[in-house]
C-alpha positions as CSV (number, residue, x, y, z in Angstrom):
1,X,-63.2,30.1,-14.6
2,X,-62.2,28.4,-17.9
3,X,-59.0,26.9,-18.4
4,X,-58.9,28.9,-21.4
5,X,-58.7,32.0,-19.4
6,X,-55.2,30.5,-17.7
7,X,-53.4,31.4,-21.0
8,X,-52.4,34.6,-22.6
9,X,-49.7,35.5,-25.1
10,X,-47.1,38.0,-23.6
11,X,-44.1,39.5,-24.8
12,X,-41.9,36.8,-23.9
13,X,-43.8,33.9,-24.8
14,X,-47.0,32.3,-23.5
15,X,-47.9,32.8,-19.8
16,X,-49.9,30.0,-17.8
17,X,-52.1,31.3,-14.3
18,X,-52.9,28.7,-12.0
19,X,-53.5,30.8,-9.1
20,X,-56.8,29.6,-9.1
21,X,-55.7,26.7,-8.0
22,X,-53.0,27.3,-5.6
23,X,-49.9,27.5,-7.8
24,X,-48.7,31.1,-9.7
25,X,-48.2,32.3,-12.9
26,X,-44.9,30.9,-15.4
27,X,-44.1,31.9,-18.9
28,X,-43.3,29.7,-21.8
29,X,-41.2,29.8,-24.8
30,X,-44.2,28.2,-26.8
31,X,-48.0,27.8,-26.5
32,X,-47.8,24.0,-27.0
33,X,-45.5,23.6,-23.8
34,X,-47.9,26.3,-22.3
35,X,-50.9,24.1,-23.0
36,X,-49.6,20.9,-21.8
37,X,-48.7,22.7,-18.6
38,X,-51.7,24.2,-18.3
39,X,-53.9,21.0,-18.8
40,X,-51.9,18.7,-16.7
41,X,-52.6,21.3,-13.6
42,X,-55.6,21.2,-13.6
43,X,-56.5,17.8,-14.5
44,X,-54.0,17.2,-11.4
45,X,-56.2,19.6,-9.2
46,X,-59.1,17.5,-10.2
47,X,-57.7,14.9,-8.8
48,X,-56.5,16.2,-6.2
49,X,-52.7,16.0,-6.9
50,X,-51.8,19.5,-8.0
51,X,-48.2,20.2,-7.6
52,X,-47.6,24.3,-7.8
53,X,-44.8,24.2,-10.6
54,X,-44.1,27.8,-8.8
55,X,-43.0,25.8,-5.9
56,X,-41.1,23.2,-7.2
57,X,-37.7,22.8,-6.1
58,X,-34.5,22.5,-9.0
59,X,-33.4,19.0,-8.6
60,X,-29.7,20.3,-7.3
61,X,-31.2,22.4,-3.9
62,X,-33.3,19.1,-3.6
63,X,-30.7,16.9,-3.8
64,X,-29.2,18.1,-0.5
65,X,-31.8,17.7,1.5
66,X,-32.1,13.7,0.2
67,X,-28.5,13.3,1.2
68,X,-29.0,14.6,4.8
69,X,-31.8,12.3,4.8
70,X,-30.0,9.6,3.3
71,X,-27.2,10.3,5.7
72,X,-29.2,9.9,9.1
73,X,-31.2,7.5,8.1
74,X,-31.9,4.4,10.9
75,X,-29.6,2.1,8.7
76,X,-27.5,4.5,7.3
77,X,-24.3,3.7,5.5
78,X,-21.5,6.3,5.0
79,X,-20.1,4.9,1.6
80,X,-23.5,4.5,0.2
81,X,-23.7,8.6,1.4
82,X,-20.6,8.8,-0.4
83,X,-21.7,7.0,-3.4
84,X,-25.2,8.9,-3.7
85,X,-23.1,12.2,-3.6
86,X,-20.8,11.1,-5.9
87,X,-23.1,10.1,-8.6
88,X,-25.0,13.2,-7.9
89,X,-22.5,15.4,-8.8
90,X,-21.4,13.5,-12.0
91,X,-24.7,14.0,-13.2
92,X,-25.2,18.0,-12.3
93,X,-21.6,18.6,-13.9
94,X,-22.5,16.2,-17.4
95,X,-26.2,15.7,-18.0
96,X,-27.7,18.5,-19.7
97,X,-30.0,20.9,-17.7
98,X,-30.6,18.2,-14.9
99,X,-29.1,21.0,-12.5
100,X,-31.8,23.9,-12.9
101,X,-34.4,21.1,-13.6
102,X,-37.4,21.1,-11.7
103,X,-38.0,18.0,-9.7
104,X,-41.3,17.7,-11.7
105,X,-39.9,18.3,-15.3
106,X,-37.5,14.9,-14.5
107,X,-39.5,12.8,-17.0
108,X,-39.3,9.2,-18.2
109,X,-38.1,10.8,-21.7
110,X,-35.7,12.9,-20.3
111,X,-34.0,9.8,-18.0
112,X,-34.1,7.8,-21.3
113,X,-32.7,10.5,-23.6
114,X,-29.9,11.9,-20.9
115,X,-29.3,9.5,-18.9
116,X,-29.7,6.1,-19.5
117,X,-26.8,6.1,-22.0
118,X,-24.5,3.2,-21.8
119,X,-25.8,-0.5,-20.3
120,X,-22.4,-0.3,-17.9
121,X,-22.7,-0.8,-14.3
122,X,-21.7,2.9,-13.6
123,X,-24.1,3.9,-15.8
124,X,-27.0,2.1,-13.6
125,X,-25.2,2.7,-10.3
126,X,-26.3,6.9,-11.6
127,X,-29.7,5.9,-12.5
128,X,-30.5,3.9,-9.0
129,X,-28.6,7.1,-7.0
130,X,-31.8,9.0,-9.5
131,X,-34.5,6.9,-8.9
132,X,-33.8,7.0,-5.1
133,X,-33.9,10.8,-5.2
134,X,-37.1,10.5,-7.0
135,X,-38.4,8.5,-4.6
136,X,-37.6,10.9,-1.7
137,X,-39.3,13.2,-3.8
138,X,-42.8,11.6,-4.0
139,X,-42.2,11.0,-0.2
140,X,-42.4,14.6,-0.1
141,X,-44.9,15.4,-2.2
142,X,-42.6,17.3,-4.8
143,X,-43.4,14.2,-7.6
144,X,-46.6,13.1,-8.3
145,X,-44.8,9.6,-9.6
146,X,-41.2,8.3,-9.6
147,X,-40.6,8.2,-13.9
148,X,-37.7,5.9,-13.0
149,X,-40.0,3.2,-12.5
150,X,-41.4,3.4,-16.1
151,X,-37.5,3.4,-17.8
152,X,-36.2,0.4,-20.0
153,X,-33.1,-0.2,-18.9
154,X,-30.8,-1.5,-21.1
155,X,-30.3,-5.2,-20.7
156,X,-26.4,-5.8,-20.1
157,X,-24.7,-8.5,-22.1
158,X,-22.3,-10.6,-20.7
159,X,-19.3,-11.6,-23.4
160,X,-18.5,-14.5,-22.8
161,X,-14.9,-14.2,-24.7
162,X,-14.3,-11.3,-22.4
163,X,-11.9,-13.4,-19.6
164,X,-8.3,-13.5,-22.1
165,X,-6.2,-16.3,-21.6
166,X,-2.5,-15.3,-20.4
167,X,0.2,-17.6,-21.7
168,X,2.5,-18.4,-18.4
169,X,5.6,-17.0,-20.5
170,X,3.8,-14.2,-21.0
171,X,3.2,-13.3,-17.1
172,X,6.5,-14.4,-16.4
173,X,7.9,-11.7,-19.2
174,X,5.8,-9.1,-17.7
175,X,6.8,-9.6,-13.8
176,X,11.1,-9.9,-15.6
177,X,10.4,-6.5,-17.2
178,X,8.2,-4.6,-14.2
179,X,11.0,-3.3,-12.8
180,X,9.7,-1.7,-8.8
181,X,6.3,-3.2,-9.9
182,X,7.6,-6.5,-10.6
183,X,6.1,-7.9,-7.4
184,X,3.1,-6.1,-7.3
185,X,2.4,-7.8,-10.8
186,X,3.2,-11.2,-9.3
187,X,1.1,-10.5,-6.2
188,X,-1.9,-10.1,-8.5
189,X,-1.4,-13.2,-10.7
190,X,-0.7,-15.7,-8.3
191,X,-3.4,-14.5,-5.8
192,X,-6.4,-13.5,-7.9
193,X,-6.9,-10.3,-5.9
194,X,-8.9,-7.7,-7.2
195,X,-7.3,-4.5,-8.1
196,X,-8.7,-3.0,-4.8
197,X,-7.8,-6.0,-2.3
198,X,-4.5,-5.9,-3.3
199,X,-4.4,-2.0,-2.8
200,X,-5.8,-2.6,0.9
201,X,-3.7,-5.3,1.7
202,X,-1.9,-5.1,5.3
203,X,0.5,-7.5,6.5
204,X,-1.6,-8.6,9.3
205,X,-3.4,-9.7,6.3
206,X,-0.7,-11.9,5.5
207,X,0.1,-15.3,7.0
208,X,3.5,-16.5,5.7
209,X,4.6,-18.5,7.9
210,X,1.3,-20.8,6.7
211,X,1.3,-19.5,3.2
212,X,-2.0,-17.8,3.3
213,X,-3.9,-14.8,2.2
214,X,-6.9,-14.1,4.3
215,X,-8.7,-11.1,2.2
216,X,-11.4,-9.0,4.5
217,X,-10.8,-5.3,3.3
218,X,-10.3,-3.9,-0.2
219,X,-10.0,0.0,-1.6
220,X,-12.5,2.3,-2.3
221,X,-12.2,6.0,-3.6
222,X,-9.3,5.9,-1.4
223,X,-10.6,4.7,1.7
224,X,-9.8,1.0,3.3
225,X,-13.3,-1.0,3.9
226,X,-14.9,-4.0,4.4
227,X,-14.8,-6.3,0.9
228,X,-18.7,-5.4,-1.1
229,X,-19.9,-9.1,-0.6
230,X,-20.0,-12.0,1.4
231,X,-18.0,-14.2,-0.8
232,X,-14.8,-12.0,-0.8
233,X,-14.0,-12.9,2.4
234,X,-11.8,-15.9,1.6
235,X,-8.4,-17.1,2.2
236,X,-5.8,-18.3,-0.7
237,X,-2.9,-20.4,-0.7
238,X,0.5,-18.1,-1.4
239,X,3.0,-20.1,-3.8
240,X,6.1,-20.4,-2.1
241,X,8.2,-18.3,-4.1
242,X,5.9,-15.8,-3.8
243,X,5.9,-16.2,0.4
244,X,10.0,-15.9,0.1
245,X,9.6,-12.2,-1.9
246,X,7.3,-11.5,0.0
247,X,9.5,-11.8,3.3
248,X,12.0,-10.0,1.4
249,X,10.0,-6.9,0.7
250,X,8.6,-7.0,4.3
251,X,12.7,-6.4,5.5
252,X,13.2,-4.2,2.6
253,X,10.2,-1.8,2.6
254,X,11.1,1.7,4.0
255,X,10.1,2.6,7.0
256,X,8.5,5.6,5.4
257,X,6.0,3.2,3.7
258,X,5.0,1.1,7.2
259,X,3.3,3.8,9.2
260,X,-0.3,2.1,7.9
261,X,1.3,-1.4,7.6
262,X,0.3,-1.9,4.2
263,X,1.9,-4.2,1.5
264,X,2.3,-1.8,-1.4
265,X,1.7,1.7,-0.2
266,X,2.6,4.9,-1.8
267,X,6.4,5.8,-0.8
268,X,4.3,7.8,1.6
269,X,3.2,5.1,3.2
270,X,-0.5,5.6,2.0
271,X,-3.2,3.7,0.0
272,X,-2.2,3.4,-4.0
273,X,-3.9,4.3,-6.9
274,X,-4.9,1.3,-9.3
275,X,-4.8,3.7,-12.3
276,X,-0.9,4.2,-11.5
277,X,0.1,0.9,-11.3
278,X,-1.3,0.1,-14.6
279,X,-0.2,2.9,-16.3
280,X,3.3,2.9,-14.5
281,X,3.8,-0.3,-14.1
282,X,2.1,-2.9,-16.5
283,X,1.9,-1.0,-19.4
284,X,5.2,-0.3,-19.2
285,X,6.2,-3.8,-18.8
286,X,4.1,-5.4,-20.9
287,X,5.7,-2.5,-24.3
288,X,9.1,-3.5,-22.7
289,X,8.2,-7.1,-23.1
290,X,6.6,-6.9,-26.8
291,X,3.3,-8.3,-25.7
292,X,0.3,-6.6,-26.3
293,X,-1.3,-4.5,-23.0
294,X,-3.2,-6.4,-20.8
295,X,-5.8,-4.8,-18.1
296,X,-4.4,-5.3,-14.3
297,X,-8.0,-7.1,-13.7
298,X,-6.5,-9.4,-16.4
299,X,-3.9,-10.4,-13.8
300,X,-6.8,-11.8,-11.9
301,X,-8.3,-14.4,-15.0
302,X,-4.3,-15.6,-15.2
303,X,-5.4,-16.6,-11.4
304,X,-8.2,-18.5,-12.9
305,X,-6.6,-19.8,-15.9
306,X,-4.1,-21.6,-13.6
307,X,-7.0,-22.8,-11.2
308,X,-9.2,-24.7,-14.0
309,X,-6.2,-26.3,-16.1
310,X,-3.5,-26.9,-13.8
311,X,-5.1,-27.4,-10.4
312,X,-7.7,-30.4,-9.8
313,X,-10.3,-27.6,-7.8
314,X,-13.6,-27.9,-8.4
315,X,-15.9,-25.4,-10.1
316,X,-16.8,-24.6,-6.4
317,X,-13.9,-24.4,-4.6
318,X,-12.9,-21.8,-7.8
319,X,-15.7,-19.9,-7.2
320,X,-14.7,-19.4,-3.4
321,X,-10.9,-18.9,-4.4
322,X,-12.0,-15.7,-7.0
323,X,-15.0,-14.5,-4.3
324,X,-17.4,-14.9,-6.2
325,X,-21.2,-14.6,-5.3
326,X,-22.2,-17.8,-7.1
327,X,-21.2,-21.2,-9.1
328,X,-23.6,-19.6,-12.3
329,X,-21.6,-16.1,-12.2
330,X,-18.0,-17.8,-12.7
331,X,-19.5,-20.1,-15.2
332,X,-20.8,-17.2,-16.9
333,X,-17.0,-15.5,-17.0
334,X,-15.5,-18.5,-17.7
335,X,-17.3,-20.4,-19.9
336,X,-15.3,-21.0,-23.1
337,X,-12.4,-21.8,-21.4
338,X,-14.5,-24.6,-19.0
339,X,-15.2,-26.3,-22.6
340,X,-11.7,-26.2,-23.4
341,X,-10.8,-29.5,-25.1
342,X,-7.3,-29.4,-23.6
343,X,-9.1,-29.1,-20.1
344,X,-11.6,-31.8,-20.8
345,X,-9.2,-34.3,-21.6
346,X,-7.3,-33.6,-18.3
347,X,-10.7,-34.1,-16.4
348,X,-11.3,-37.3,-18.5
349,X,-7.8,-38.5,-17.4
350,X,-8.3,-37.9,-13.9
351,X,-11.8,-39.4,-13.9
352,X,-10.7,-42.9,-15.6
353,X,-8.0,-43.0,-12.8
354,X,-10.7,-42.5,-10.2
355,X,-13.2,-44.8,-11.7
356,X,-10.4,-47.8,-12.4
């Protein structure tokens, strides 16, 4: 039978038959959509890859069945379950039409135009939670091809004046003006934690007798878990006025707070919320102050600024103190500031001392 006979006009549009060829018969709101449809069945039976559109899942009843299979995988891992869900549902509740979408109708175009929006590392975390689902679905013989693969991604730029230099005054008028936060604050600038470490902290984490901070866990979607990489598993030096509040806070904190035997706990004694601190806490402190609002991850380059200009560490060891992946990737962060004239005449100092 011709292909021509596969298309008719009918009240509600244009219907398509592919019966003939093992699928069923779908209406159209136009004939151009009707003819694409058409032709690309059975140019696909031809080739022996025909994929009844009839049949086609919506990508939200397929999406359960990749998370089971993500779930009991061999080398399954329950946050990157957690994560794949997550981003899921982000993307059913915000994308347009991805919910009712057939597997099949998630094109290249379509990834581009609604989801591939902002070059952010959310952003991309959604598009690889996508092209995994894809990928299950050309396992399964709902895709023909995975469209991910043919997406431009958009390349992420790395500003390099992004890290902001934090005068010492400045911290030290923020942590006088904190109030309950005050040492929470400190905590963060004189250890480099990130947001999350900090939030996970225990006190068996704590050595303060020998002044050190051995960081192995940090805060997730408000679970406590293992640090993401390899390199934040490190141990940092406490200052010792930061050991002696430390102690004091340790006698002081309520006992409602110790059940979990975590540093800074809610006054129920569970894990915090990041957002909170900043928006309670540093904000706060920082208007009280009179200095502009700083970012708690900002907390963290203070850390650094103090490492490179008034500490004689090595790019290297600095990398290890932050937990960082790599010598390039803190170079990267911290460049302008590693070209700092005031910095290169210390260095020049210290290396005519070491040379004479």
């Amino acid at each position: 039978m011709r292909k021509s006979d596969k298309i008719t006009k009918v009240a509600d549009g244009w219907a398509v038959d592919t019966r003939s060829i093992g699928g069923g018969r779908e209406v159209f709101a136009t004939r151009e959509e009707a003819l694409d449809v058409r032709d690309q069945a059975f140019a696909d039976a031809v080739n022996g890859e025909y994929i009844p559109r009839t049949k086609n899942p919506r990508t939200c009843d397929f999406a359960r069945g990749f998370i089971q299979y993500v779930r009991h995988k061999q080398d399954a891992h329950a946050e990157k379950t957690e994560t794949h869900q997550r981003n899921l549902q982000f993307m059913f509740e915000n994308v347009a039409g991805l919910r009712q979408r057939k597997i099949m109708d998630v094109t290249t175009a379509y990834i581009e135009a609604e989801i591939i929006r902002q070059a952010h590392s959310t952003g991309l975390n959604r598009f690889n939670t996508l092209r995994q689902l894809l990928k299950y679905a050309v396992k399964n013989n709902v895709a023909r091809t995975n469209p991910c693969r043919e997406v431009d991604l958009p390349k992420k730029e790395i500003k390099m004046e992004g890290a902001p230099r934090i005068s010492r005054e400045d911290i030290e008028a923020i942590i006088a003006n904190a109030g309950e936060y005050a040492l929470r604050i400190k905590f963060a600038a004189y250890t480099g934690a990130r947001v999350g470490e900090e939030i996970a902290t225990g006190w068996d984490n704590l050595d303060l007798d020998g002044s050190a901070y051995h960081i192995r866990q940090s805060a997730r979607h408000g679970q406590r878990s293992s640090v993401k990489t390899r390199a934040g598993i490190r141990s940092i030096a406490l200052p010792d006025h930061l050991v002696a509040d430390l102690r004091e806070w340790k006698i002081a904190q309520p006992l409602k707070q110790r059940g979990k035997g975590l540093v800074f706990p809610t006054t129920e004694g569970n894990l915090a919320d990041g957002g909170n601190w900043r928006k309670r806490g540093l904000h706060p402190a920082c208007d009280r102050a009179g200095i502009p609002r700083i970012r708690w991850h900002d907390l963290r380059h203070y850390y650094a600024s103090v490492l490179l200009f008034e500490t004689p560490a090595t790019d290297a060891q600095i990398t290890q103190f932050l937990g960082h992946t790599s010598i390039d990737f803190t170079r990267k962060i911290y460049a302008h500031w590693l070209s700092d004239p005031r910095r290169d005449k210390a260095l020049a100092e210290m290396m005519s001392k070491a040379f004479s």
